[in-house]
MARBA-283470 format. One record per residue (C-alpha): residue in three letters; x, y, z. Coordinates in steps of 0.2 Angstrom, whole numbers, padded with zeros to 4 digits, always signed. Last residue first. Example, Ala and Ser with C-alpha at 12.3 -4.5 7.8 and 13.67 -1.06 7.14 Angstrom:
BEGIN
SER+0068-0005+0036;ALA+0062-0022+0039;
***
This chain:
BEGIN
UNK-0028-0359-0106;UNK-0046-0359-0103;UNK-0058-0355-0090;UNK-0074-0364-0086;UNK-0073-0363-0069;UNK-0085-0369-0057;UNK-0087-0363-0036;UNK-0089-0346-0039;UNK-0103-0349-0054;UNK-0113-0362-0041;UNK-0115-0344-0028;UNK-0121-0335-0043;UNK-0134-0348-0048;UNK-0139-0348-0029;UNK-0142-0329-0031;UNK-0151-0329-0046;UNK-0164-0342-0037;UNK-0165-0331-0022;UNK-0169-0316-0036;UNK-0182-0325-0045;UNK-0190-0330-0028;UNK-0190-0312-0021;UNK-0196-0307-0038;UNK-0214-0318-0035;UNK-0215-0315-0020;UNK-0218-0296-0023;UNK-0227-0299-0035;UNK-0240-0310-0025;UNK-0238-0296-0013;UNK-0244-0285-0024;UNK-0260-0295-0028;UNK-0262-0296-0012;UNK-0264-0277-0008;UNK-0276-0274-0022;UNK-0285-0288-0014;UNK-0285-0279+0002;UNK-0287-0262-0004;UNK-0305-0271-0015;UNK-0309-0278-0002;UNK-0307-0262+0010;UNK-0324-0254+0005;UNK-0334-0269+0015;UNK-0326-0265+0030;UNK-0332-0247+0029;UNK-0349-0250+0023;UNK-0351-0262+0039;UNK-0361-0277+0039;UNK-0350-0290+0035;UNK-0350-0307+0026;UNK-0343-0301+0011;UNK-0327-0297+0020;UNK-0322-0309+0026;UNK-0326-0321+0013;UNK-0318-0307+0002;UNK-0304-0308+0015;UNK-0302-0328+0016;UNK-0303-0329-0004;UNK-0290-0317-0009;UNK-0276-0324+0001;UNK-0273-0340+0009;UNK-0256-0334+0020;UNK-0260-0319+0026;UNK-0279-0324+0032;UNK-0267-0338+0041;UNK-0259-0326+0049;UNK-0272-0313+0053;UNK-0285-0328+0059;UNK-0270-0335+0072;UNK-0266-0318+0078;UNK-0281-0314+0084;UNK-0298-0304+0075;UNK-0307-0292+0086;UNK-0309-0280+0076;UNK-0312-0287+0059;UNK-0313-0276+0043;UNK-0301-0265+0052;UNK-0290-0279+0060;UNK-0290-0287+0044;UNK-0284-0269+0034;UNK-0270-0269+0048;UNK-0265-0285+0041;UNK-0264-0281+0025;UNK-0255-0265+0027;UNK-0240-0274+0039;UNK-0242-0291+0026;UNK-0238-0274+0010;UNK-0223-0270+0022;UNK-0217-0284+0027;UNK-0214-0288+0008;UNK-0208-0269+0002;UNK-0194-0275+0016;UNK-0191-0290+0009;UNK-0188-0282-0009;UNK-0175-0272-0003;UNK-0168-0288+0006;UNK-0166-0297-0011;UNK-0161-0281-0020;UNK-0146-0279-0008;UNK-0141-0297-0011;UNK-0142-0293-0030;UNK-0129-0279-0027;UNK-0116-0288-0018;UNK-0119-0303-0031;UNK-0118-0293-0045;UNK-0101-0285-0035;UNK-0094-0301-0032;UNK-0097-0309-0052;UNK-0089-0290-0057;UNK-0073-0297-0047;UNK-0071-0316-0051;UNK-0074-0311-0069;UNK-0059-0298-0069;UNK-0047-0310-0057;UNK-0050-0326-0069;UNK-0046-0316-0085;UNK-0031-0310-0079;UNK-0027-0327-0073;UNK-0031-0333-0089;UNK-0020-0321-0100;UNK-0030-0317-0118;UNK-0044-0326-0124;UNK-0056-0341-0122;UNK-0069-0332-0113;UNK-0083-0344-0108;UNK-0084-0333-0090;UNK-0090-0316-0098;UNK-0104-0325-0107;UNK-0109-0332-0090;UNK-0107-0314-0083;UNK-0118-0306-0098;UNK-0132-0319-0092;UNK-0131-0312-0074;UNK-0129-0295-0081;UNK-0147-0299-0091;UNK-0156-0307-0075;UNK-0150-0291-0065;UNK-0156-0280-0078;UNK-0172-0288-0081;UNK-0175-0286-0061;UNK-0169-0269-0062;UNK-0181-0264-0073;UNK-0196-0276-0066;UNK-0191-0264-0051;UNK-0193-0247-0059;UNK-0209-0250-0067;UNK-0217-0257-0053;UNK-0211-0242-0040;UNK-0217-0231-0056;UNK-0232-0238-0057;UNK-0234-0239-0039;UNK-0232-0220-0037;UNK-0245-0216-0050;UNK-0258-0227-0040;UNK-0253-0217-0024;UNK-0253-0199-0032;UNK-0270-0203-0036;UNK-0277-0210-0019;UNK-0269-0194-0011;UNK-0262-0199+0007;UNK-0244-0204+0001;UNK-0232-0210+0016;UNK-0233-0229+0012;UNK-0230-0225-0007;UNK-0219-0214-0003;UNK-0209-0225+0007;UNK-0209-0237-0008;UNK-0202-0223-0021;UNK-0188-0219-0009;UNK-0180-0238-0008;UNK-0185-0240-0025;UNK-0172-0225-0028;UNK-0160-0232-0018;UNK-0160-0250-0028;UNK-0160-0242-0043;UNK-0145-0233-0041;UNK-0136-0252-0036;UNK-0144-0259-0050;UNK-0138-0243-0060;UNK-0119-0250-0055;UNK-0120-0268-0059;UNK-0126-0263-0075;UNK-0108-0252-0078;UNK-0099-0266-0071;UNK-0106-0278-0083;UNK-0104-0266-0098;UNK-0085-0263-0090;UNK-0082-0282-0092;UNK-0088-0284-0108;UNK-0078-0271-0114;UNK-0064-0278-0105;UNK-0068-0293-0116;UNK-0069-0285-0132;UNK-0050-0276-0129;UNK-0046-0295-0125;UNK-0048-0303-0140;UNK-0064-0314-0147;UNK-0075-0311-0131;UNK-0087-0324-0128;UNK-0106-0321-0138;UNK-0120-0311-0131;UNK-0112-0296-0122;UNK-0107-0285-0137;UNK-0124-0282-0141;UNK-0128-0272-0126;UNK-0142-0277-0115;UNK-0158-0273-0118;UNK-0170-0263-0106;UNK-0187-0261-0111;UNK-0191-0240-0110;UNK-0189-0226-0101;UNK-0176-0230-0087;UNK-0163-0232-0100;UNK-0148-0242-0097;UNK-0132-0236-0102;UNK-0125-0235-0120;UNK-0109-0240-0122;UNK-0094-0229-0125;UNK-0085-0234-0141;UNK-0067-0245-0140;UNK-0051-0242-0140;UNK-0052-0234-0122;UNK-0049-0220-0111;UNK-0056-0205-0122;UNK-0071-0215-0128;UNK-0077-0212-0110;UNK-0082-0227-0100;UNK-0097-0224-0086;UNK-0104-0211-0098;UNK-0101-0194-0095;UNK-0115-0182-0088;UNK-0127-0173-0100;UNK-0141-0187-0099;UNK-0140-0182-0079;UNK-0145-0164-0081;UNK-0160-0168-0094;UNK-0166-0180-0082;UNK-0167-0167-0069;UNK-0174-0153-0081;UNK-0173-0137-0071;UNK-0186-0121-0075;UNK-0201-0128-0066;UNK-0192-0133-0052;UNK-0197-0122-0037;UNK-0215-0124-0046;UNK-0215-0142-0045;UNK-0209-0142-0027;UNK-0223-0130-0024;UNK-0237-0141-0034;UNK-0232-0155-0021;UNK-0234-0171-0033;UNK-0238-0176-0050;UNK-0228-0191-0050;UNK-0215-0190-0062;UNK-0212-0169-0051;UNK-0212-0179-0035;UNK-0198-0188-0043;UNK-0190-0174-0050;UNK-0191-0166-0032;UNK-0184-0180-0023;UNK-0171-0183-0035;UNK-0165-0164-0031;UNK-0169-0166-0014;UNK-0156-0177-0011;UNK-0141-0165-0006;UNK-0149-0160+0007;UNK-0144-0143+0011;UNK-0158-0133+0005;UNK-0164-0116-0002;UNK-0169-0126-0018;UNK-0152-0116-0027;UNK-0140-0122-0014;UNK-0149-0139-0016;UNK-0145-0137-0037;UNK-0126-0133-0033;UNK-0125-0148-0021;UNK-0131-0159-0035;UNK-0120-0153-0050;UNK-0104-0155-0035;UNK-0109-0174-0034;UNK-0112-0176-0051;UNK-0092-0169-0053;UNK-0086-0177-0038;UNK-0093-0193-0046;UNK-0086-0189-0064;UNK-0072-0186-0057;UNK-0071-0202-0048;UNK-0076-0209-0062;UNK-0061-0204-0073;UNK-0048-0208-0061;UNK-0055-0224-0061;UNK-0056-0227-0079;UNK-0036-0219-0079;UNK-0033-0236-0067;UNK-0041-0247-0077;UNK-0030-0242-0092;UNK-0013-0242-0085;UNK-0016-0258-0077;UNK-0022-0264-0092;UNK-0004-0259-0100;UNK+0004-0267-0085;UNK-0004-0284-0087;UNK-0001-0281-0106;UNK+0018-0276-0103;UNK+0021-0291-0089;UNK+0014-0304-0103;UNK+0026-0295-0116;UNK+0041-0300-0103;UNK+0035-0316-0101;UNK+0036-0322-0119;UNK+0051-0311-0124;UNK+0060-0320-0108;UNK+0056-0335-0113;UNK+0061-0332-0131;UNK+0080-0335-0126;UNK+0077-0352-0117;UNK+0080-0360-0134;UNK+0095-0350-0140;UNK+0106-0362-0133;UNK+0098-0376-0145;UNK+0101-0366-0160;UNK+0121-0362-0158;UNK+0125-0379-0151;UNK+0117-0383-0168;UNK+0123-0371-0177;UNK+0142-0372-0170;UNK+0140-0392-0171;UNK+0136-0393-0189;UNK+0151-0382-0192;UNK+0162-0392-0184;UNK+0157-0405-0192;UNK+0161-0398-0210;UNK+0178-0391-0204;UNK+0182-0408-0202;UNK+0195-0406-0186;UNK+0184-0409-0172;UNK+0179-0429-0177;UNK+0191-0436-0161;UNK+0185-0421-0150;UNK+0195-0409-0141;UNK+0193-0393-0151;UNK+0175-0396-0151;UNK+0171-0394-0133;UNK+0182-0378-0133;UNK+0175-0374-0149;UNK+0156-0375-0147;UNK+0156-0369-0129;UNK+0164-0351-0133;UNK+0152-0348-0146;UNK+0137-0354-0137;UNK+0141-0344-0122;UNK+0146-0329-0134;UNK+0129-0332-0143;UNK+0119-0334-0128;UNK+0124-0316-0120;UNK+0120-0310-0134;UNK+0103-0315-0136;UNK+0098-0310-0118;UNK+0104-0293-0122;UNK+0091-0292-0137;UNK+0077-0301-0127;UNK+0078-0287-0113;UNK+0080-0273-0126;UNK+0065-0278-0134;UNK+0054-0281-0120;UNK+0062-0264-0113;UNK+0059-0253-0127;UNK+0039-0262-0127;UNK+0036-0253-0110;UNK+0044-0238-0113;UNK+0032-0238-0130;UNK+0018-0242-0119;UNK+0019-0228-0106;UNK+0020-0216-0120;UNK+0003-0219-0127;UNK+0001-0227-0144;UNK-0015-0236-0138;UNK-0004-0254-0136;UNK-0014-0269-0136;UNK-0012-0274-0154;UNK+0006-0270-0156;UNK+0008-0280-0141;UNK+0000-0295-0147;UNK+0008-0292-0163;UNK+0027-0295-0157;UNK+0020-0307-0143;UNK+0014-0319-0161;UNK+0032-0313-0169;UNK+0042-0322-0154;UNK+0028-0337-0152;UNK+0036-0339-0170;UNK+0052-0338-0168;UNK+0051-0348-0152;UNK+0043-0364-0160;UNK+0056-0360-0175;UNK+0071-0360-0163;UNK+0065-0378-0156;UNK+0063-0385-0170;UNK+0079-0380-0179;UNK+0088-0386-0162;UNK+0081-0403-0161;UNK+0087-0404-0183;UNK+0105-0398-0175;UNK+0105-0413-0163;UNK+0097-0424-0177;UNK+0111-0417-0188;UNK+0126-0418-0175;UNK+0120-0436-0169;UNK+0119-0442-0189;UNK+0140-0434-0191;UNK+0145-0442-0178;UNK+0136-0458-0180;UNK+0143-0456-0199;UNK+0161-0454-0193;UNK+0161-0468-0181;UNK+0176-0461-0169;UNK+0161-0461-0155;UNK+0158-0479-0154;UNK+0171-0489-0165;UNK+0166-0506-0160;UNK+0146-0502-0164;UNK+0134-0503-0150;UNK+0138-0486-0139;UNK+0139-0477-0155;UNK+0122-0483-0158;UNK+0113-0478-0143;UNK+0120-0460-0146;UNK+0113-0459-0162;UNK+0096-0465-0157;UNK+0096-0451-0143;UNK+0096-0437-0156;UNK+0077-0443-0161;UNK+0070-0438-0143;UNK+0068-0420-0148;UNK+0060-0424-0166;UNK+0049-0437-0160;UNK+0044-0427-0145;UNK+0044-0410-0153;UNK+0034-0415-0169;UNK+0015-0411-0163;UNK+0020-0395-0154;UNK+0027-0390-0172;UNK+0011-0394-0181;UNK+0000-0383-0168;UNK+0014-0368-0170;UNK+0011-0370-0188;UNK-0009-0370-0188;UNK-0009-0356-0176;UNK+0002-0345-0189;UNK-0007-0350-0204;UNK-0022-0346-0195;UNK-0017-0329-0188;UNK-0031-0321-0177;UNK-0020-0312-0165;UNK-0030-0318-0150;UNK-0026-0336-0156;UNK-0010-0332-0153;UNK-0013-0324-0135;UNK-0022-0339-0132;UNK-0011-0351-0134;UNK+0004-0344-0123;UNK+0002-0355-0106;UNK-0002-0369-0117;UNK+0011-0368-0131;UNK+0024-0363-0119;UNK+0021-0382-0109;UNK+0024-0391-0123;UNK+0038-0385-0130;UNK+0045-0383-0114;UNK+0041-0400-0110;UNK+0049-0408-0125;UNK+0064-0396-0123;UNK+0066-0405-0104;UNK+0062-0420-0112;UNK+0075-0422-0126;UNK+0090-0413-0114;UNK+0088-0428-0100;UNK+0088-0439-0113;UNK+0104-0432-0121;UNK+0112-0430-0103;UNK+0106-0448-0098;UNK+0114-0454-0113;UNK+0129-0444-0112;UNK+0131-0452-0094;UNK+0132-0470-0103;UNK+0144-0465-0118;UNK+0155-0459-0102;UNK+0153-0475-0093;UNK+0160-0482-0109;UNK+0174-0473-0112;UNK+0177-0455-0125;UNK+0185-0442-0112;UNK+0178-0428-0106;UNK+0174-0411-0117;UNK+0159-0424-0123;UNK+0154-0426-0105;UNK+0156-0407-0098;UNK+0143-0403-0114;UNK+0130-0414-0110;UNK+0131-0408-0092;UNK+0130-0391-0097;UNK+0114-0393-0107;UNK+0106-0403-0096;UNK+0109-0392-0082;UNK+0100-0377-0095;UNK+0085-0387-0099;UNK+0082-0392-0082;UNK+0082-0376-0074;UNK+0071-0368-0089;UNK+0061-0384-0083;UNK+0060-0376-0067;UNK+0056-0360-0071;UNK+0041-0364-0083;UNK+0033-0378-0068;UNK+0035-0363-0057;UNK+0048-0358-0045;UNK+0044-0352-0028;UNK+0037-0336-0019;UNK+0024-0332-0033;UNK+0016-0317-0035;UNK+0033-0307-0035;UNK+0025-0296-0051;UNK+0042-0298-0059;UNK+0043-0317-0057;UNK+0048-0324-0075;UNK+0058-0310-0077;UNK+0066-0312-0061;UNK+0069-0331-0068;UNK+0076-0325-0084;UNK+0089-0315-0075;UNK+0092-0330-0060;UNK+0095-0341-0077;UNK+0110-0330-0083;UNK+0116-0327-0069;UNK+0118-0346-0069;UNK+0123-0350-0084;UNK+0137-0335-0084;UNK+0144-0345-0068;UNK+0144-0364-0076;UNK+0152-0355-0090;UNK+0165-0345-0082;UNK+0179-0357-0083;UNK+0176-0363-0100;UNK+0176-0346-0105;UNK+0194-0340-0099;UNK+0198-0353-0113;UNK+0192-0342-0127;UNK+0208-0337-0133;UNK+0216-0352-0133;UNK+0201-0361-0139;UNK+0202-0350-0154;UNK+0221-0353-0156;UNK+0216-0372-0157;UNK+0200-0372-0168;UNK+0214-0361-0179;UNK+0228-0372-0178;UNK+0216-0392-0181;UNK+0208-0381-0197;UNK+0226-0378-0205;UNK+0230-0395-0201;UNK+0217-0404-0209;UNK+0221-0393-0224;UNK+0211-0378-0231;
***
């Protein structure tokens, strides 16, 4: 094919795509308001972000760099093409380097090495390779024949092509990285697939819409240039304008398979609610049906009787239930996180008759973000029976003060102590799950953020609760103690009580040792029963405040990565 074969058809194609020229500057910028509602589909944010406005960036550069070599060859020209050309290098640069970080960790979460390890190189070469088609420009600007130089020309169209090559595999490969991401999120429901036919359909219009611009771009500019009429340069030009308009394309993959796994945990946590709140009407129904039976309508009496029943209680409440299991009923109910709703197997609450362990899931950070909203619904679920024990210690400790039979009232404590060295353990156990939680490297960041933020609130909600549950059992047991004083000592003041309070044992057996009376002398061993209890009762009030300033520090410091 001759030279003037080639010159006719780069001409009659820039006949016929000469209505392009005119519409570039508008199909740019539909273009960006497209990928910029992408960007912003949740409407979080009212202004651009740092990824929007170097989107913004990229794409002026691009059009300005392709008015100035349309243009005229001059000096000032040469001059504005620099700009344009450096303009170009850092706007990709950034990109490059800004993608990576806000898309790391779903890469990692896909456990590729090979793949990881080749994004990590090409994040490595972007600046030298971006900024590398400036050196081309700065020649022609220093040799005589400036832009007619063939070998400039044909060195600025490779390094130009070589940005683009670098550029286009960065976002293939973040492309096939969402690709899996979303292949590994997705429970097969129909919700999903909609959700991945529209990422896919969104990135395939998108890619159309940047091969006719390129297209049309390439040979108007080219048809115009001093070196347009090798077929060879023109080729390097189509490709490489070809490649680096394709640059902003994966953006919209990128965001758009972010705004399917939001949606696809959306999906998930609100089915878990739908779930529990059967399960609660459920539970709740079970109870009112067994009060029907009683020949009551308290709705608690049911616990009440099974606890009175644990403790060898009123024989006629035994008897009313001698052919109902409580703790039977309960085992039977769903677990806080059916099997049914998630990937992953329901856990295992936490038993009331035995050592509580946490789950095993919740000793090491997540590794993907199925593990992690496992974690998160263990710490929920935990956070949950603290706030069941908490009601139920509530009822044991009035009985305790209520109870008359000295049997009853040692069994009573048992279970009282039982029940709150439990929920202590689990409290100190869902704190530690929560600093597990909080080193999660995986998955969306904010995403993460919001879910730790939440079940930290509600530990802290519930701990709070405990802290003044165990107050109360404190002024109760100095309330005892103090009446036991009077008792012993009649005609004791204030001052004596207080400070009898406050030294313990050794004030009351004085006391007490020193009287006369057979009554006094049988409350030492109450009174030192009583302080010892106390004591405990200290003891967990200063375990909990502590927790509590712990959890107040984890607000305030996040380790959180990318």
């Amino acid at each position: 094919m001759t030279d003037e074969a080639t010159a006719q058809i780069l001409q009659t194609l820039s006949v016929y795509l000469g209505w392009s020229m005119t519409a570039f500057g508008t199909l740019q910028t539909l273009t960006l308001l497209t990928m910029i509602a992408c960007m912003d589909w949740h409407f979080k944010k009212p202004i651009l972000t740092l990824f929007n406005t170097t989107l913004f960036a990229m794409t002026l550069s691009s059009a300005f760099l392709s008015f100035f070599i349309v243009i005229s060859i001059s000096s000032e020209t040469s001059k504005c093409m620099l700009g344009a050309s450096l303009a170009l290098a850092s706007a990709e640069t950034a990109y490059v380097k800004y993608s990576w970080a806000r898309s790391a960790g779903i890469v990692r979460s896909i456990q590729s090495q090979t793949l990881t390890q080749f994004l990590n190189l090409l994040v490595a070469l972007a600046p030298g390779v971006c900024f590398l088609q400036c050196i081309p420009v700065v020649a022609m600007m220093l040799v005589p024949e400036g832009f007619e130089n063939r070998t400039l020309s044909l060195t600025y169209a490779a390094c130009y092509m070589l940005n683009g090559v670098l550029v286009v595999f960065f976002d293939t490969a973040l492309l096939l990285s969402f690709t899996a991401y979303l292949r590994n999120i997705s429970g097969g429901g129909q919700e999903e697939k909609r959700l991945q036919i529209v990422a896919k359909h969104g990135v395939l219009s998108v890619c159309i819409c940047y091969l006719c611009l390129a297209l049309a771009d390439t040979n108007l500019t080219h048809s115009r240039n001093p070196f347009s009429r090798d077929p060879f340069v023109v080729l390097i030009w189509t490709l490489a304008a070809l490649l680096c308009n394709f640059v902003c394309t994966v953006l919209v993959a990128m965001k758009v398979s972010l705004w399917v796994s939001d949606q696809t945990h959306m999906l998930r946590s609100s089915k878990l609610c739908e779930i529990v709140k059967v399960d609660t009407e459920e539970l709740t129904n079970r109870t009112s049906r067994l009060a029907s039976l009683m020949g009551t309508s308290d709705t608690n009496a049911p616990m009440r009787s099974y606890a009175l029943s644990k403790s060898g209680g009123n024989a006629s409440n035994n008897n009313n239930n001698s052919n109902y299991n409580w703790q039977s009923e309960v085992s039977q109910q769903q677990q806080f996180v059916p099997s049914s709703s998630t990937q992953y197997p329901p856990s295992n609450a936490p038993a009331s008759n035995g050592p509580f362990r946490p789950d095993v899931v919740l000793l090491s950070p997540a590794l993907d973000m199925n593990t992690f909203y496992r974690q998160r619904d263990l710490i929920t679920q935990y956070t949950a029976t603290v706030e069941s024990n908490i009601g139920a210690i509530k009822q044991l400790n009035n009985r305790v003060l209520q109870e008359v039979n000295q049997n009853n009232t040692i069994k009573l404590k048992a279970q009282l102590d039982e029940l709150t060295t439990e929920t202590s353990n689990i409290v100190q156990a869902t704190r530690d799950a929560l600093k597990v939680l909080q080193k999660s490297r995986k998955g969306d960041k904010n995403t993460r953020k919001g879910q730790y933020e939440f079940c930290l609130k509600k530990l802290q909600a519930a701990a709070g609760s405990f802290l003044n549950v165990q107050n109360e059992i404190k002024m109760s047991k100095r309330d005892q103690i103090a009446r036991q004083y009077r008792i012993a000592k009649p005609n004791a003041s204030e001052h004596e009580i207080q400070e009898a309070l406050d030294s313990g044992r050794d004030v009351f057996a004085e006391m007490m040792l020193s009287s006369r009376v057979a009554d006094q002398q049988r409350q030492l061993s109450a009174v030192q029963e009583r302080q010892k209890e106390l004591n405990k009762v200290l003891e967990s009030m200063g375990a909990l405040q502590q927790l509590m300033q712990e959890m107040s520090d984890m607000i305030n410091v996040s380790f959180f990565g990318c």
